[in-house]
N, C-alpha and C positions, 0 to 999 in steps of 0.2 A: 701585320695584323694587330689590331687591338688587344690590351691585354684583357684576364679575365673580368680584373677590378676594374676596369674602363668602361667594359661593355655591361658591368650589372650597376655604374654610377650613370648610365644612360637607359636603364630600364620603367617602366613608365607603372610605377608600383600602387595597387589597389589598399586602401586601409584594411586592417586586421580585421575589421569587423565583418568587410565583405569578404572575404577569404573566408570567415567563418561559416558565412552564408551559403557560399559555393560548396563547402565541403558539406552542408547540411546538418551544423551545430547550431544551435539555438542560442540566441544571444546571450541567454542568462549563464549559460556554462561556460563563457569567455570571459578572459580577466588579462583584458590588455596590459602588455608591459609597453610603451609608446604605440606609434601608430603602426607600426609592420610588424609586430610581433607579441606575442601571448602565452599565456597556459591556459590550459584545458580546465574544468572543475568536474571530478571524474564521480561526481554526483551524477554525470550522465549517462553512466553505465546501470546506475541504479534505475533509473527513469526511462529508460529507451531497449527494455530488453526482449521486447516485441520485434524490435527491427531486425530484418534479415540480412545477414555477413554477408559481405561481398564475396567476389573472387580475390585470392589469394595468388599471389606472382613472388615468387622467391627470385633474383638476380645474384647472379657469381661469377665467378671468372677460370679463366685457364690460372695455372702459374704466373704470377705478375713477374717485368725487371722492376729495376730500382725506380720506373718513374710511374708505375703503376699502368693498366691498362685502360683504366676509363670507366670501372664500372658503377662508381656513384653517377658521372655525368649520362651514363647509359639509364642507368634507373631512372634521373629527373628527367630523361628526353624518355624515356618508356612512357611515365605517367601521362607529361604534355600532349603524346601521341594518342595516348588512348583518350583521350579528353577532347580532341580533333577529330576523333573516327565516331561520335558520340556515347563514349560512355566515360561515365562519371569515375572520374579515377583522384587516387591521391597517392603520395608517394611517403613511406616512410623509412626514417633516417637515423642513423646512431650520431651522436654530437662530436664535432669535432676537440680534439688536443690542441692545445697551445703548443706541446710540445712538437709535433713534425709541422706545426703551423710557423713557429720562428727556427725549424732545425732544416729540415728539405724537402722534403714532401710538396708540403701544401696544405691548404685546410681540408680538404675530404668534401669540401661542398658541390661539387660537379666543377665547371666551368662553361668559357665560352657564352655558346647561346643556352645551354643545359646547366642551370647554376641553381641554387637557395639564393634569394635575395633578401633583403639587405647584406652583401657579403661581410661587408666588414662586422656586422649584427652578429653573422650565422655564426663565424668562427670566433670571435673575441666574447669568451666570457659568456654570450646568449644568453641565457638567464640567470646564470649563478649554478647552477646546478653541478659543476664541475665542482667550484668553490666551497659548496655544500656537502657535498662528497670526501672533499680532502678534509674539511674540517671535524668533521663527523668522523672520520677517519682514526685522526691525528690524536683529537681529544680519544679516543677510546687506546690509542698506544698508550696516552700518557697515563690513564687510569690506571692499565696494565702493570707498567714501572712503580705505577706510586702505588700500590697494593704490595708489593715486592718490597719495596722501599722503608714500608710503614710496618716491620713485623711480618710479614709474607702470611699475613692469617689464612690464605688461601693454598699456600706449600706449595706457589711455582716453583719448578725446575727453570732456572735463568737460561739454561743451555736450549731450555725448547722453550723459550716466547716466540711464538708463531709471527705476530702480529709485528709486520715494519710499518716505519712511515713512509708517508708522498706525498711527490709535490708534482705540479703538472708542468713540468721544466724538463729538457732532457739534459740530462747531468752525470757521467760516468763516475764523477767522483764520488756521488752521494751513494753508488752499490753495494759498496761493504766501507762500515764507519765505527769510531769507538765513541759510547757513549758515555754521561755521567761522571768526566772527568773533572780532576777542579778542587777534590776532597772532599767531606763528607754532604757537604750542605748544597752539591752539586749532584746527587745519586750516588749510586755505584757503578762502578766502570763496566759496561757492558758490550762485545760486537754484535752488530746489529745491519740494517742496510735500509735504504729505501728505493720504493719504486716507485713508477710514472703513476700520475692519480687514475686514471684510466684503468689500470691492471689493478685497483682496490680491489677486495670484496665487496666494499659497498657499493661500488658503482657494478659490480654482476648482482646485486641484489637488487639493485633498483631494474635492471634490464630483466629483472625473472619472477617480481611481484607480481602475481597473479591476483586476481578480486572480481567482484563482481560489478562493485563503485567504488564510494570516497572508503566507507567505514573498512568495508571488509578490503581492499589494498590498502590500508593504514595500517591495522591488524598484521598481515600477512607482513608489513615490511617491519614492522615491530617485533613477532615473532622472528622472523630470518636473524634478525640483529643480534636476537637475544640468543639464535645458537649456534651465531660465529666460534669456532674454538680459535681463543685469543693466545692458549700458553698448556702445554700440560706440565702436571705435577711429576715427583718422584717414580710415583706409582705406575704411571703412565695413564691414569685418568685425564681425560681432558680438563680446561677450566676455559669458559664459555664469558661471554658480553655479557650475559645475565652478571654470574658468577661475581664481577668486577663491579656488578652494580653500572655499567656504561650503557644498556642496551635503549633505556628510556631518555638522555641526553643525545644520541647518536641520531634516534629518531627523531628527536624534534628537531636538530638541527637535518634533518633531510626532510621533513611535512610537506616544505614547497615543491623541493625537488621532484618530490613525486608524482608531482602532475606534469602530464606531458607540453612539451612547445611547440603551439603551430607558427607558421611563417610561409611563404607563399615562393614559385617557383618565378621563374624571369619571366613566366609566361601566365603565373597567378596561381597556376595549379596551387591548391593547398597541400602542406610540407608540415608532417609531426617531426620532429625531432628530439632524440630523447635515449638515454642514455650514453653509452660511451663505446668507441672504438676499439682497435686492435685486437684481430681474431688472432693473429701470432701468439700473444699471450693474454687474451682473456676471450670473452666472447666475440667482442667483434659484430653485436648487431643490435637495433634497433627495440626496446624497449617490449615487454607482450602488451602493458596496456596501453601506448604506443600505436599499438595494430590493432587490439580491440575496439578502440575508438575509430579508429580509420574503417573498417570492415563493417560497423556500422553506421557510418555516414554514408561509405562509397559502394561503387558500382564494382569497382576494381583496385586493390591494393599495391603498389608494388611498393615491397620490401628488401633492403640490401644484406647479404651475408660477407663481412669482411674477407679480403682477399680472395684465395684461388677456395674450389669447391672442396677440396681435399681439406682445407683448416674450416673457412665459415659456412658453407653450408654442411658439412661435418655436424658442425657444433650447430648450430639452427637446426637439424634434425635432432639429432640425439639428446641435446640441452634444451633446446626453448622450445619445440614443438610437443618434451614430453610434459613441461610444466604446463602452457596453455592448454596442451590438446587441440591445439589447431594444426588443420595440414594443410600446405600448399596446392594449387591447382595447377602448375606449370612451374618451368623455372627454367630461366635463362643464361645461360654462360656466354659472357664476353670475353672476345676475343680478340687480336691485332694481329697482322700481319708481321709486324717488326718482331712481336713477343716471339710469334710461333719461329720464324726465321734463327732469333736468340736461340730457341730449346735445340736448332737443330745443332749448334755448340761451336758456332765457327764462329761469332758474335758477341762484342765483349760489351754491354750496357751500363755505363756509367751515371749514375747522379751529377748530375752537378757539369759534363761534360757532354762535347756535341756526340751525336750519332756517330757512326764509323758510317764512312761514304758509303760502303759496298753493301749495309745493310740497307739502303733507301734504292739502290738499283735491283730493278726484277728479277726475280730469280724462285720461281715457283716451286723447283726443284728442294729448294729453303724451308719452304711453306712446309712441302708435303714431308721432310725430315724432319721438322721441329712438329707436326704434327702430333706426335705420338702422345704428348703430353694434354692435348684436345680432347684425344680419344679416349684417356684416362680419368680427365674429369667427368664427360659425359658419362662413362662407366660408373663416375664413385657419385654421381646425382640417380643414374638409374638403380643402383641398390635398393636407393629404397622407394623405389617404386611409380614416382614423379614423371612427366613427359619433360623432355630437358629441347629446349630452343639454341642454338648458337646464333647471337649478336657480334656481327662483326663491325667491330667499332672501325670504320675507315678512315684513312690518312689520304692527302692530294698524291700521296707518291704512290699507292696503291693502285695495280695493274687489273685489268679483267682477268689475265691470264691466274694471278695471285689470288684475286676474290675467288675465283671457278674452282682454285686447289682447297681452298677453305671449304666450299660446297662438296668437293666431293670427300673431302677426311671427317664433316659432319653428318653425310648421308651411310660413310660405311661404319661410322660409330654408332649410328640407329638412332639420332638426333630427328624428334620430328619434323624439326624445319631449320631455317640458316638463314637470314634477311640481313640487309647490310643498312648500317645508320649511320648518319653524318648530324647525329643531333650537338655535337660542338659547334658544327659551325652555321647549322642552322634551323637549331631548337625544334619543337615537337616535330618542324616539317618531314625532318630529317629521321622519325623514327616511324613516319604511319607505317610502311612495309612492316618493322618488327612488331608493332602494335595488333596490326589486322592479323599477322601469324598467331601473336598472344592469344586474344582474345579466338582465335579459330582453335586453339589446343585446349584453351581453357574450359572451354562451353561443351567439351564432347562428353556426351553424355559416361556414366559410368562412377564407380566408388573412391573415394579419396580416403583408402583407409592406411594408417599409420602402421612405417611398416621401417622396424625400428633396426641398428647392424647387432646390436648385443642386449641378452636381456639383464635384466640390473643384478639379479640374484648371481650371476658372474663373478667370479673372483676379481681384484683388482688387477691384476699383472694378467690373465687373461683378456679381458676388455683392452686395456693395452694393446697388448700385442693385434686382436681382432683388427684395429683399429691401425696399424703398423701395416698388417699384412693386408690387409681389403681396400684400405685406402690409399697409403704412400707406396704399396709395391715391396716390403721390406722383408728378409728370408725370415727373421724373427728379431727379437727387444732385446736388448745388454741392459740387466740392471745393475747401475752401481751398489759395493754395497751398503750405501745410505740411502739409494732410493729401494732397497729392497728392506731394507730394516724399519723404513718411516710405512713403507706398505704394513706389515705386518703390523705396524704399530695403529695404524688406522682401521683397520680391520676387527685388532682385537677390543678396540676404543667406540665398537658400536658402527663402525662410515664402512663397509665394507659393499652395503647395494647402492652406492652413487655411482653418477656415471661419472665419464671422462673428458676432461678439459685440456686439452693438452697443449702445449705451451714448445713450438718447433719455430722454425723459418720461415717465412713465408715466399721465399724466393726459391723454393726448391719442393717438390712431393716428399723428399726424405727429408732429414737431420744437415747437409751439409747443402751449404747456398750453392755450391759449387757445382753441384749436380743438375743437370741440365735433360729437359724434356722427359721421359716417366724412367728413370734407372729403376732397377728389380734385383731383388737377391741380396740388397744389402743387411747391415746389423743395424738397428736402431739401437742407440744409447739412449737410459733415461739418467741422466743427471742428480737430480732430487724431485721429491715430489711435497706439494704443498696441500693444504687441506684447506677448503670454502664450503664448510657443514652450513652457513648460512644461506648462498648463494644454490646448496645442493652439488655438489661437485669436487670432486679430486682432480686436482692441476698437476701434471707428470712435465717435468722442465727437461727438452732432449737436446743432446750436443751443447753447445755453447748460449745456447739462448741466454739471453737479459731481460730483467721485466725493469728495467730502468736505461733508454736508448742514452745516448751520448751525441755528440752535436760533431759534425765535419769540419772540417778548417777552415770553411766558408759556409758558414750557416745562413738560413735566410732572413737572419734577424738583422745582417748586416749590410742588407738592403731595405728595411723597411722605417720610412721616418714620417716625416709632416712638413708635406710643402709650405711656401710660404702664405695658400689661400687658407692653411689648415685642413687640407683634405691627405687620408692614408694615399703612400707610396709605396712601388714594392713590395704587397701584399702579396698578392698572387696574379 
């Protein structure tokens, strides 16, 4: 079979401008970067706010293995499909990492027949906005240091500079680092660490900028900057991006970023793309103005929440749907047969290594063991309130007997419906069934009222735990005592009704990867906890997580080069 980068270097791609047309943006709000791709000029929110929001489609998944279940390439074959069954749909997208783009993953763009095209566009760099991000970043650590450095007129505490650096590389080395060595005219020696650009604050602030246009999201992302807490003092007062005097350099080097990127699907659908990945340790989703724009263009939105529903649409409920005020009309979880087969725990899924033979042989009895884990996500989407769809993503080695056990562990989980898609291997055609489910869940009549797991005024180590025990199944939280010490310290520093961003595995409902299908009764560990007063949010780090991945002994950077026509190899 063709690879992904094969089959989207044979895609037969409409100019940007028509894309723009199809999504029903007006020429003047497009600002082509080449011919397949652009940003938005969110002057158009100002000018268009007559138009009525579409329907809204959240997508998520069960538990993913290590090679992920499919569900970006589900969402761009959702969109395609609805756009086949006539309604006007678009899909939006959180931007891919370089990091699991040259480490193993992949770029996060779909595949196959279900892709963002120009691929190599979508995942390299896109518009800069990554690059925007880190830099914006970087400079505001350095500020940090050099306020410290120059007299400390500000009375940081060195021991609590909040603020690391990133870069978008995944690098084990750079996680804990000594800085300022070298003698005086080099800093002061400081430990410190960095993580992937992705897990920035700035980049959960650009995905939680709410506005109404250009001015008022300029605003909105100028304020967040300005009350990043970058370092607290002695006292235990915070000292903020203002504070440092960074908050007005940080924004400007992010002005562009801020507008969203359109780009077009393999099949033309138009694709916003726009902020940044990884709901394991940050949001994990798709920008709000992003989807503001989408919802007013289209007919129908669908929207992806990283990973399984327990982390991204977690966090797409409780984070991004309390800042927009948008709520979902439907939401989907994908699913695979091989994954659920893995939860039942007799299945070892390796990265980087083939299948185990006995997992690709029928054995529905597998299905309906590793089910449990299906039946828990559908649970932690129906909390709040939502009608939840199971997509079952299909593979050629997938059995009737196998599909039918998927149907029936999403009929006694109170799933409204179960449609099977083969949109990898043959684009929108391959999703009208899930589409025509969509769109029949979404149109029924009735309230889409927001209906949230904890209310803010909440202690913080309660929200926690709420969040422990309703979603991952866990008996109760283990705080360390430095995540119990930095809690109080936030609390008493004024951040006490933020919610919670929590920062776990994403190969497991609990704390350890190891754990397979819905375990219950366990101790949640929290680790440390970190403060994003700008982004709005307390990040609680459980078990061993990393907000800086590290590369395999065969990354996929060392496969990827430049034939001799000059065309990318290797990519995906």
């Amino acid at each position: 079979m063709k690879t992904s980068l094969q089959i989207a270097a044979e895609a037969r791609l409409e100019p940007i401008g028509v894309i723009a047309e199809r999504l029903g943006l007006p020429a003047e709000y497009l600002e082509p970067y080449g011919r397949y791709r652009g940003k938005i000029d969110l002057a158009f929110l100002d000018d268009h706010t007559d138009r009525p929001r579409g329907r809204y489609i959240l997508v998520s998944a069960i538990t993913p293995t290590p090679l992920g279940e499919g569900k970006t390439t589900t969402s761009i074959g959702l969109a395609m499909a609805l756009n086949r069954i006539g309604k006007r749909a678009a899909v939006t997208l959180r931007q891919s990492s370089l990091g699991p783009v040259f480490g193993i993953k992949g770029g996060g763009a779909g595949g196959g027949h279900s892709q963002i095209v120009p691929l190599a566009e979508s995942i390299l760099h896109l518009n800069g906005d990554i690059h925007a991000v880190s830099q914006a970043h970087n400079q505001l650590a350095a500020l940090v240091d050099n306020s410290w450095y120059h007299g400390n007129p500000l009375g940081i505490d060195p021991e609590r500079i909040e603020i690391r650096r990133v870069v978008d590389v995944n690098d084990r080395f750079l996680r804990q680092v000594m800085i300022g060595l070298g003698g005086k005219q080099n800093g002061i020696p400081r430990q410190t660490g960095f993580d992937i650009s992705v897990a920035s604050e700035l980049m959960a602030i650009l995905a939680m900028v709410n506005g109404t246009g250009a001015k008022a999201a300029l605003r909105d992302l100028r304020t967040r900057i300005g009350r990043m807490v970058v370092a607290f003092r002695r006292d235990g007062t915070p000292v903020t991006a203002e504070d440092v005097q960074g908050a007005g350099a940080a924004t400007v080097l992010m002005r562009e970023a801020l507008k969203p990127n359109l780009m077009q699907t393999i099949e033309n659908t138009p694709a916003l793309i726009h902020a940044g990945p990884f709901a394991n340790i940050a949001q994990g989703h798709s920008s709000i103005l992003a989807d503001l724009v989408a919802l007013r263009c289209a007919e129908y939105v669908v929207t992806e929440a990283g990973f399984g529903a327990d982390i991204g649409a977690e966090k797409f409920f409780n984070l991004k749907c309390r800042a927009s005020g948008l709520w979902p009309d439907a939401a989907v979880v994908v699913a695979t047969i091989r994954a659920l087969k893995a939860h039942s725990g007799k299945y070892e899924i390796v990265a980087g290594k083939p299948l185990p033979a006995a997992l690709l042989q029928e054995n529905p009895d597998d299905v309906l063991a590793g089910g449990a884990n299906l039946r828990r996500q559908i649970a932690n989407i129906a909390q709040f309130g939502v009608p939840v769809i199971v997509a079952l993503n299909a593979y050629p080695e997938d059995t009737p007997a196998e599909i039918e056990a998927v149907a029936q562990i999403a009929a006694a989980a109170g799933a409204a419906g179960m449609a099977v898609s083969t949109v990898y291997a043959e684009g929108g055609a391959g999703g009208v069934e899930l589409a025509r489910l969509v769109a029949q869940v979404a149109e029924r009549p009735g309230p889409r009222e927001p209906k949230f797991l904890y209310p803010l005024e909440m202690p913080l180590a309660e929200k926690i735990d709420v969040i422990a025990r309703r979603i991952y199944g866990a008996a109760s939280i283990e705080l360390s005592e430095t995540a119990a010490a930095q809690l109080d310290a936030f609390a008493t520093a004024g951040f006490g009704n933020l919610p919670i961003c929590m920062a776990k595995t994403h190969l497991s409902l609990s704390h350890d990867p190891k754990l397979r299908g819905a375990p219950e009764g366990f101790i949640f560990p929290i680790r440390e906890v970190r403060i994003s007063a700008g982004a709005g949010f307390i990040l609680p780090i459980a078990g061993t997580t990393v907000t800086m991945p590290g590369l395999g002994a065969h990354p996929a950077a060392h496969q990827i080069d430049i034939d001799a026509e000059g065309n990318i190899v290797g990519l995906f």
